[in-house]
C-alpha positions in Angstrom: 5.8 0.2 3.0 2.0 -0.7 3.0 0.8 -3.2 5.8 -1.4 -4.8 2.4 2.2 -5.3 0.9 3.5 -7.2 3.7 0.6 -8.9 4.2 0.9 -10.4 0.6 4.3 -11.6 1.0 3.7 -13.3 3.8 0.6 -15.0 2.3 2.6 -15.7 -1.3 5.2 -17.8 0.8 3.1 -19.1 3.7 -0.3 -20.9 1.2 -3.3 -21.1 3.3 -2.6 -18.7 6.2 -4.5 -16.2 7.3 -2.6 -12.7 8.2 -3.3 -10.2 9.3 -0.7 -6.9 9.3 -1.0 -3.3 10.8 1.6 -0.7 11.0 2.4 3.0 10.7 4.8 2.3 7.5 7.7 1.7 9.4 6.7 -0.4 12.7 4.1 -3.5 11.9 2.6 -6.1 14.1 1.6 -9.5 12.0 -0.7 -12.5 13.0 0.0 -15.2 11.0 -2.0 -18.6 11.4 -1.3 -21.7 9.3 -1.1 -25.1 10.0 2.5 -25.0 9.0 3.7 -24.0 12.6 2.7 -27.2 13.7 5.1 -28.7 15.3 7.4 -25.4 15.4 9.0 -23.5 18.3 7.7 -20.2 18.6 11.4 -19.0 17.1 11.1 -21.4 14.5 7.7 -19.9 13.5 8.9 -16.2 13.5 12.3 -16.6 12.1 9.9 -18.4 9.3 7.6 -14.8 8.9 10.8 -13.3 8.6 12.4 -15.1 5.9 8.9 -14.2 3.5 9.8 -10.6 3.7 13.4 -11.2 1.9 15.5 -7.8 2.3 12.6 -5.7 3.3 13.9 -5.5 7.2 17.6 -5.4 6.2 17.4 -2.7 3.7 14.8 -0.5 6.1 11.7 -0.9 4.4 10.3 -2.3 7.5 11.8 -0.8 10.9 10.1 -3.2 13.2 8.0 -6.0 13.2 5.7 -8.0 15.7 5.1 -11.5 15.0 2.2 -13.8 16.4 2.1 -16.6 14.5 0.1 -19.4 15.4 -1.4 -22.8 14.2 -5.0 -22.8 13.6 -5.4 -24.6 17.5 -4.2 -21.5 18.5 -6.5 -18.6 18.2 -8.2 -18.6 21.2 
């Protein structure tokens, strides 16, 4: 799998965020940052990342993944 294919699910499921995915095809690190998280746990705001990708970890398409995902107050 393509980091630019990850990438797009995440940002088909998760409007107005900006992410940012690289990878080797098989292990991927993601910064996410939407104003969504607001008010999330960090958990809360992974487990979300995770549930845009749909089988993709389960079936193997992606080995690993490294989530940062933050709200927009964040970034620095």
């Amino acid at each position: 799998m393509h980091p630019d294919e990850i990438k797009k699910m995440i940002e088909s499921n998760i409007p107005d965020s900006e992410v940012v995915v690289t990878g080797d095809g098989r292990h991927f690190e993601a910064t996410v940052i939407s104003s969504l998280f607001e008010g999330m746990s960090l958990l809360a705001r992974q487990r979300h990342v995770y549930g845009t990708l749909g089988d993709n970890i389960h079936n193997g398409n992606i080995h690993a993944l490294s989530i940062k995902a933050k709200t927009p107050s964040d970034r620095t």
